[in-house]
MIFI-736249 format. One record per residue (C-alpha): x, y, z; residue in three letters. Coordinates in steps of 0.25 Angstrom, whole numbers, padded with zeros to 4 digits, always signed. Example, Ala and Ser with C-alpha at 12.3 -4.5 7.8 and 13.67 -1.06 7.14 Angstrom:
# residues 2
+0049-0018+0031ALA;+0055-0004+0029SER;
END
This chain:
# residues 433
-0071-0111-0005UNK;-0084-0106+0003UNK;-0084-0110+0018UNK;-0093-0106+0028UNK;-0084-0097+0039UNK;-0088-0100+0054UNK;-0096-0086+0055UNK;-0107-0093+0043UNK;-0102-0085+0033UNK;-0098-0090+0020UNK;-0084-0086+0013UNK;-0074-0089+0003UNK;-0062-0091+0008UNK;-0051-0102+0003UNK;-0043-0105+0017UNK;-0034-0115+0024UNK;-0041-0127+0031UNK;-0046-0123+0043UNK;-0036-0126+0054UNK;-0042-0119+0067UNK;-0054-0115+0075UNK;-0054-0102+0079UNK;-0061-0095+0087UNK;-0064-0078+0085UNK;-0064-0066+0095UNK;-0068-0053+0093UNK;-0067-0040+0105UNK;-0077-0031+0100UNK;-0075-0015+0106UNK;-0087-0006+0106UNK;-0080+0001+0095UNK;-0082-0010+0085UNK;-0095-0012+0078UNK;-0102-0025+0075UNK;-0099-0026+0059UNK;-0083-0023+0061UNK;-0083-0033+0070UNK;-0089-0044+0062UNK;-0081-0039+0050UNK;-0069-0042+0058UNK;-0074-0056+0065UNK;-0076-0059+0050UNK;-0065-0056+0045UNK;-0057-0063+0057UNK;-0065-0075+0052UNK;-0060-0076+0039UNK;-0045-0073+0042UNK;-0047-0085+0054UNK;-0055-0093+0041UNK;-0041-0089+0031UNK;-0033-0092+0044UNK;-0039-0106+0044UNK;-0047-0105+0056UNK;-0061-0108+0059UNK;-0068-0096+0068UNK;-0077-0106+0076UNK;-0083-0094+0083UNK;-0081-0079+0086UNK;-0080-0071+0100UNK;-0085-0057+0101UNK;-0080-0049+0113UNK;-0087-0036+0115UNK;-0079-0027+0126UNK;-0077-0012+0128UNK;-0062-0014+0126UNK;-0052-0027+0127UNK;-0048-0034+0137UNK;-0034-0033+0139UNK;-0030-0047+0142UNK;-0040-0054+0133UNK;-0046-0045+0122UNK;-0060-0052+0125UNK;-0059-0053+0141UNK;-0057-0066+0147UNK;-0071-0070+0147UNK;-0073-0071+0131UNK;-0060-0078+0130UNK;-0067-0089+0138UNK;-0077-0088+0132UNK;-0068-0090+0119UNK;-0060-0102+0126UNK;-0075-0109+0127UNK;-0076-0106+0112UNK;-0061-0112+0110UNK;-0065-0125+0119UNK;-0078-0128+0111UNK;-0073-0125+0095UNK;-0059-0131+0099UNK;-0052-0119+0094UNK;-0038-0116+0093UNK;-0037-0101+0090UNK;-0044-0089+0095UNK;-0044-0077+0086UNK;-0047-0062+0089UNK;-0052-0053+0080UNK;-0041-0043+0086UNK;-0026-0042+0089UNK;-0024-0047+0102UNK;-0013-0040+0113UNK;-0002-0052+0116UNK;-0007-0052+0130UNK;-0021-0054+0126UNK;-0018-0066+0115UNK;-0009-0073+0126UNK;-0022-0072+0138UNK;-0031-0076+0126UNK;-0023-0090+0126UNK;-0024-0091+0136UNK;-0036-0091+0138UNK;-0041-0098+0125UNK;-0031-0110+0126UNK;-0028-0108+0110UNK;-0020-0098+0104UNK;-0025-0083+0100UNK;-0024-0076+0086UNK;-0029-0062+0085UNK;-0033-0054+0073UNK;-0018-0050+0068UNK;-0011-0063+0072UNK;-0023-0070+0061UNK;-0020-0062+0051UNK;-0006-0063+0052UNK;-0007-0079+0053UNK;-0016-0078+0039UNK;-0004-0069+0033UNK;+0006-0079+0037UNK;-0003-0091+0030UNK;-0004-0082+0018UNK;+0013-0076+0015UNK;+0017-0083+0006UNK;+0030-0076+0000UNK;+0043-0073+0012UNK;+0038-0057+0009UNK;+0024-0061+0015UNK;+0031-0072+0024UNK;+0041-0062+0032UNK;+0029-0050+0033UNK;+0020-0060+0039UNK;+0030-0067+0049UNK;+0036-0052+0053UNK;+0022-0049+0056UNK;+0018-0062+0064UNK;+0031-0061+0071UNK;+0028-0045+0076UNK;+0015-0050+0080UNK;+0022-0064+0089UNK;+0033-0056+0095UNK;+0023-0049+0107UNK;+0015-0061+0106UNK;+0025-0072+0110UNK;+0023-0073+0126UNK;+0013-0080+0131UNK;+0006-0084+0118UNK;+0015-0096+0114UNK;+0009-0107+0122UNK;-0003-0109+0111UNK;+0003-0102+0099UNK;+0013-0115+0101UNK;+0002-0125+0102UNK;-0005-0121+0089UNK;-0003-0118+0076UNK;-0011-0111+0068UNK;-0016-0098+0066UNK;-0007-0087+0074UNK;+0006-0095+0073UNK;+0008-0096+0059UNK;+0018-0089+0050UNK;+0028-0088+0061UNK;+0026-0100+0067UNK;+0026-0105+0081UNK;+0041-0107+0081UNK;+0043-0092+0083UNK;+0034-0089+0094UNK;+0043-0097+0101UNK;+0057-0092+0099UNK;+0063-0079+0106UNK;+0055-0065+0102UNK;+0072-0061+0100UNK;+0072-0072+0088UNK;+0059-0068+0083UNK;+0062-0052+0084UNK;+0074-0055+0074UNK;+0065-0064+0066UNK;+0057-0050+0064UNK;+0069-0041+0059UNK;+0072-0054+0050UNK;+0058-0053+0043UNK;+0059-0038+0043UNK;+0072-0036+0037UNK;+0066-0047+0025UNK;+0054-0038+0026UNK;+0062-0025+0024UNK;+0069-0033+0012UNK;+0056-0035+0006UNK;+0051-0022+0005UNK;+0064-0018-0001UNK;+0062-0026-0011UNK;+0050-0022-0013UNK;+0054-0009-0015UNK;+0062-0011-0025UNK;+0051-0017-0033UNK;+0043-0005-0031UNK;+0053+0004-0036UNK;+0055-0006-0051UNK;+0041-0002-0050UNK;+0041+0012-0048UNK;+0053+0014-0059UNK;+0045+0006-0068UNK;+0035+0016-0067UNK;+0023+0004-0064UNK;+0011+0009-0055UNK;+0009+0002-0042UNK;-0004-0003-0037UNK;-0006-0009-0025UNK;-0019-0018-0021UNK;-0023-0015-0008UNK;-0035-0019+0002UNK;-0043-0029+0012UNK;-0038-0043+0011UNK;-0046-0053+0003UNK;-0051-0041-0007UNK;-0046-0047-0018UNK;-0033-0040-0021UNK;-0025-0052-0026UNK;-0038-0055-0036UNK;-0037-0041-0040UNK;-0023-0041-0043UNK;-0024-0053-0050UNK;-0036-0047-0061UNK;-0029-0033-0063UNK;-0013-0039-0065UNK;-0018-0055-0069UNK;-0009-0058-0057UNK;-0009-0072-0053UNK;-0010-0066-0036UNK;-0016-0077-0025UNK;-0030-0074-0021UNK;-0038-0081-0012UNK;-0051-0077-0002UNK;-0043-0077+0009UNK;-0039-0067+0019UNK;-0025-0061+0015UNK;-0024-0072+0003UNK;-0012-0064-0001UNK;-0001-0056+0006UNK;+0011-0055-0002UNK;+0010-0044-0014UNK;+0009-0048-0028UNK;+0013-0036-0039UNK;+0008-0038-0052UNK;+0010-0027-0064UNK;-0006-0022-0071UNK;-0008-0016-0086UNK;-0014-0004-0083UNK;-0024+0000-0093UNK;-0016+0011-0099UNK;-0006-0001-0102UNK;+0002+0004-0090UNK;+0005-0007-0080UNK;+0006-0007-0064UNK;+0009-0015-0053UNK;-0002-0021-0043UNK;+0002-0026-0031UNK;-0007-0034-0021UNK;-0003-0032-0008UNK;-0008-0039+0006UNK;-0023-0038+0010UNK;-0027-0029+0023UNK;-0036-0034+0034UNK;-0041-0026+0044UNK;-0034-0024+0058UNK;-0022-0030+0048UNK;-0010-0030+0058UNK;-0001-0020+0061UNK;+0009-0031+0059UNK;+0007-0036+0045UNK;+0006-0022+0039UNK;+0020-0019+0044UNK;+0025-0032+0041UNK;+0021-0032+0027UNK;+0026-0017+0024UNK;+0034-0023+0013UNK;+0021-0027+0007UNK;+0014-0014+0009UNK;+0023-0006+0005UNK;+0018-0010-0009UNK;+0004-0003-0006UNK;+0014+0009-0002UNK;+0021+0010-0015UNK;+0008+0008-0023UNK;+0004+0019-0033UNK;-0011+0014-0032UNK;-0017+0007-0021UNK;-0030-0003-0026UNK;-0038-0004-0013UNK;-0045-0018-0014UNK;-0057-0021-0007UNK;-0068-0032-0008UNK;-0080-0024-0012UNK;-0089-0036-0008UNK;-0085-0035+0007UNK;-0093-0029+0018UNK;-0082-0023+0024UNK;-0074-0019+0012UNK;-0075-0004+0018UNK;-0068-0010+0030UNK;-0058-0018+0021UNK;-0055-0005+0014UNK;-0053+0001+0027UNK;-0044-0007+0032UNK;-0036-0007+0018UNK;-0032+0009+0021UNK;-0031+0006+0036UNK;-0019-0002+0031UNK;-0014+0007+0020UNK;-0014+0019+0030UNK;-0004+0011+0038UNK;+0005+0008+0027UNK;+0002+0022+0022UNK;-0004+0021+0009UNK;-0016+0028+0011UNK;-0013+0039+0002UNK;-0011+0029-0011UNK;-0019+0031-0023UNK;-0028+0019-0023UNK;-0041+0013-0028UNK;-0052+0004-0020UNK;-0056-0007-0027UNK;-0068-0016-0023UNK;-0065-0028-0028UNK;-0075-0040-0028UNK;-0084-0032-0034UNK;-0092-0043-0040UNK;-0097-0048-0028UNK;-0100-0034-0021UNK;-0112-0029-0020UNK;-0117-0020-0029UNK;-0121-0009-0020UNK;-0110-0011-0009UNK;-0100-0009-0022UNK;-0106+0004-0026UNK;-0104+0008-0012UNK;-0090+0006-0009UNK;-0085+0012-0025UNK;-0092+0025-0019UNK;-0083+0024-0007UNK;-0074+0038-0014UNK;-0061+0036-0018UNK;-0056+0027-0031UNK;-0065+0013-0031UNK;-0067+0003-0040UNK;-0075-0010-0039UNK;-0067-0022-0045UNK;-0068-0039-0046UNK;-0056-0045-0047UNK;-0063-0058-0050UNK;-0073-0054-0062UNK;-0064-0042-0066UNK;-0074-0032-0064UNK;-0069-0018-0063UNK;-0053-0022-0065UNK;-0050-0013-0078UNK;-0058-0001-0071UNK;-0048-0003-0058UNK;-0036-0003-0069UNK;-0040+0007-0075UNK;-0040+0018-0062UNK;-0026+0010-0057UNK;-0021+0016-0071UNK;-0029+0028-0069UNK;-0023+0029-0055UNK;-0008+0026-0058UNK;-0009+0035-0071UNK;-0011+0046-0062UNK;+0005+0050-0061UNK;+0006+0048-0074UNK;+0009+0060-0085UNK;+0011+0060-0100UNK;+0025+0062-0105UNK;+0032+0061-0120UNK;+0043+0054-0124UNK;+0052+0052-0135UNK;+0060+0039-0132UNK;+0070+0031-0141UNK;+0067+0018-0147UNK;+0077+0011-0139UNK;+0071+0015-0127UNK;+0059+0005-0131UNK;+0060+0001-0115UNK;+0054+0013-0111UNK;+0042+0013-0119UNK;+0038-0001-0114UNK;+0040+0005-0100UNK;+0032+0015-0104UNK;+0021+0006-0108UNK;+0022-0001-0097UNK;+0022+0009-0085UNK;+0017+0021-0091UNK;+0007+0024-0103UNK;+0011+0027-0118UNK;+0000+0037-0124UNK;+0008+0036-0138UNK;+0020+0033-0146UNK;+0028+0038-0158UNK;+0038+0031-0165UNK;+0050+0041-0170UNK;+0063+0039-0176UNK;+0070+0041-0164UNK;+0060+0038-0152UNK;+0046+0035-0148UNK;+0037+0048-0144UNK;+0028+0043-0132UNK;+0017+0050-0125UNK;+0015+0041-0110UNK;+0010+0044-0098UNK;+0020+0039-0087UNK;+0022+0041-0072UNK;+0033+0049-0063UNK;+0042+0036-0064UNK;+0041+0033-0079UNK;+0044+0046-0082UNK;+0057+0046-0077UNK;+0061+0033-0085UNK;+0056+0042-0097UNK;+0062+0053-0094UNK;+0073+0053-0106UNK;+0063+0052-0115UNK;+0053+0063-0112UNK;+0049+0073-0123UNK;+0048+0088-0117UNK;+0036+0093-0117UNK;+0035+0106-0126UNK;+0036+0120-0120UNK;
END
């Protein structure tokens, strides 16, 4: 659905009817330059737009450094509370994170309640968690980010609801920081259970011998979309920020008839909190374990350098820098020609993909197989015919080159990895002196 966003700018994004009016501020340090800061007061709109907010109008604060009660200084705030009175708005947001001290002073001096940068983003991840994985990382994550906050902001929080006070709820900004401390070791004890479980999962995967490949990149690039056209998964996609957080893992044919598993993980955002990227550890360590990163990124964006920025940002933090990986531009039928020439000139593996038309998809596979074949070596076996299981594994986790039927066994010449040799290990033929 098109819809004209309060800046004038056309977008296409499907979003919960809009609830609140909202109204944007932005401190601006001689350090940042003018298109950064647009970039981000865009962005900012649309999470507020997903949030179901309408920005009625934006506040730009130009200082030397911020103001350590107020961010702005308490002559913009006024100026805002103005802004508040006329648009009858019932949320303030800043394109920032703001310190406890500051968001309680702020209001109340705005009379309405205040959600900074990580506090919206963590409000859109409670809208969007939809299984208890996703449920417990989020609310872990909203209640590390309430616990310093409870004094002296609970006046409006309880008045309204909204944006700020979802996941949660109001109910717990009320009870005893003691009750809620032990709430957090309950959701991080599940947590810890989670990734166990997870690494479980992982290791059938690893004895399997079944490559890994984890899609990465800037929320909203197109991952789920992605996933869906290499594996015919049937993942949610949506225009929407964060449209997915919990990770689908659907197994690939390769094209040398070996098979993989992709797994699209959570989309990044820049400045994405602290909080949330040790929250959903669990989740991450998927992109840890991975044998192949595919960095995604929306070719068709004007920050997509940015995007992929902030994409190693993150995997630097959850140290997965030194993966293997691939970028792929995805959207590459709407990108312009040049700018696309450009950015697969950037060094390093690229490829230009559209998950929608199908464009470049069987090149991509192609260097995911070239990529995960790299470990693998040729070996020969002699097995029984009553070992037939292992043939099939071998077809599907490795690569049969040929086979000979003999009276006693099956001769096969296969290309297989450091894990599937050790399930064909008894049947190895020595190689001649």
């Amino acid at each position: 659905m098109l819809s004209t966003e309060p800046s004038g700018k056309l977008i296409d994004l499907e979003r919960p009817p809009v609830v609140e009016t909202a109204i944007l501020g932005r401190l601006v340090l001689p350090t940042d330059s003018d298109q950064a800061v647009e970039e981000s007061l865009e962005e900012m709109r649309q999470l507020a737009w997903t949030a179901g907010a309408n920005v009625a109008c934006t506040f730009v604060q130009r200082r030397a450094k911020p103001c350590p009660g107020t961010l702005i200084g308490v002559g913009k705030a006024a100026e805002m509370k103005a802004a508040v009175d006329e648009f009858g708005a019932n949320v303030v947001l800043f394109d920032s994170d703001l310190s406890p001290g500051q968001g309680s002073k702020l209001e109340e001096i705005l009379g309405v309640k205040v959600v900074d940068r990580t506090q919206l983003i963590l409000d859109i991840f409670a809208q969007r968690a939809q299984t208890n994985e996703g449920k417990h990382q989020v609310e872990l994550a909203q209640l590390q980010y309430m616990l310093p906050r409870l004094a002296g902001r609970g006046s409006v929080m309880r008045q309204q609801g909204g944006i700020g006070v979802r996941g949660p709820g109001e109910q717990k900004l009320e009870v005893d920081r003691r009750v809620i401390r032990r709430h957090i070791q309950r959701l991080e004890a599940s947590i810890e259970n989670i990734r166990k479980s997870r690494r479980v999962q992982r290791q059938r995967r690893s004895e399997g011998a079944v490559g890994t490949v984890a899609l990465v990149g800037y929320t909203n690039a197109g991952k789920s979309s992605l996933l869906n056209a290499l594996a015919g998964a049937d993942a949610f996609v949506e225009n929407k920020l964060f449209a997915t957080l919990d990770p689908r893992a659907r197994r690939c044919k390769l094209p040398s008839q070996r098979e993989a598993v992709l797994t699209d993980t959570v989309g990044f955002i820049r400045s994405l909190p602290h909080s949330l990227v040790a929250a959903f550890r669990a989740t991450l360590e998927e992109v840890n374990e991975a044998d192949l990163l595919l960095v995604v990124a929306d070719a068709a964006h004007a920050a997509v350098h940015e995007h992929i920025q902030a994409v190693y940002e993150v995997l630097d933090e959850i140290h997965a820098m030194d993966k293997p990986r691939i970028v792929v531009f995805n959207k590459s039928d709407i990108a312009a020609p040049d700018n696309l020439r450009q950015l697969l000139w950037g060094g390093g593996v690229c490829m230009a993909v559209s998950a929608k038309t199908g464009e470049g998809l069987s090149e991509l596979l192609a260097e995911v197989d070239k990529q995960l074949a790299a470990g693998f070596h040729l070996v020969r076996l002699s097995i029984p015919h009553s070992q037939a299981g292992v043939l099939a594994r071998l077809r599907r986790t490795g690569r049969i080159l040929s086979q000979e039927y003999g009276n006693d066994a099956i001769l096969v010449e296969a290309e297989v990895d450091s894990a599937l040799e050790r399930v064909v290990e008894p049947y190895l033929i020595p190689a001649a002196p």
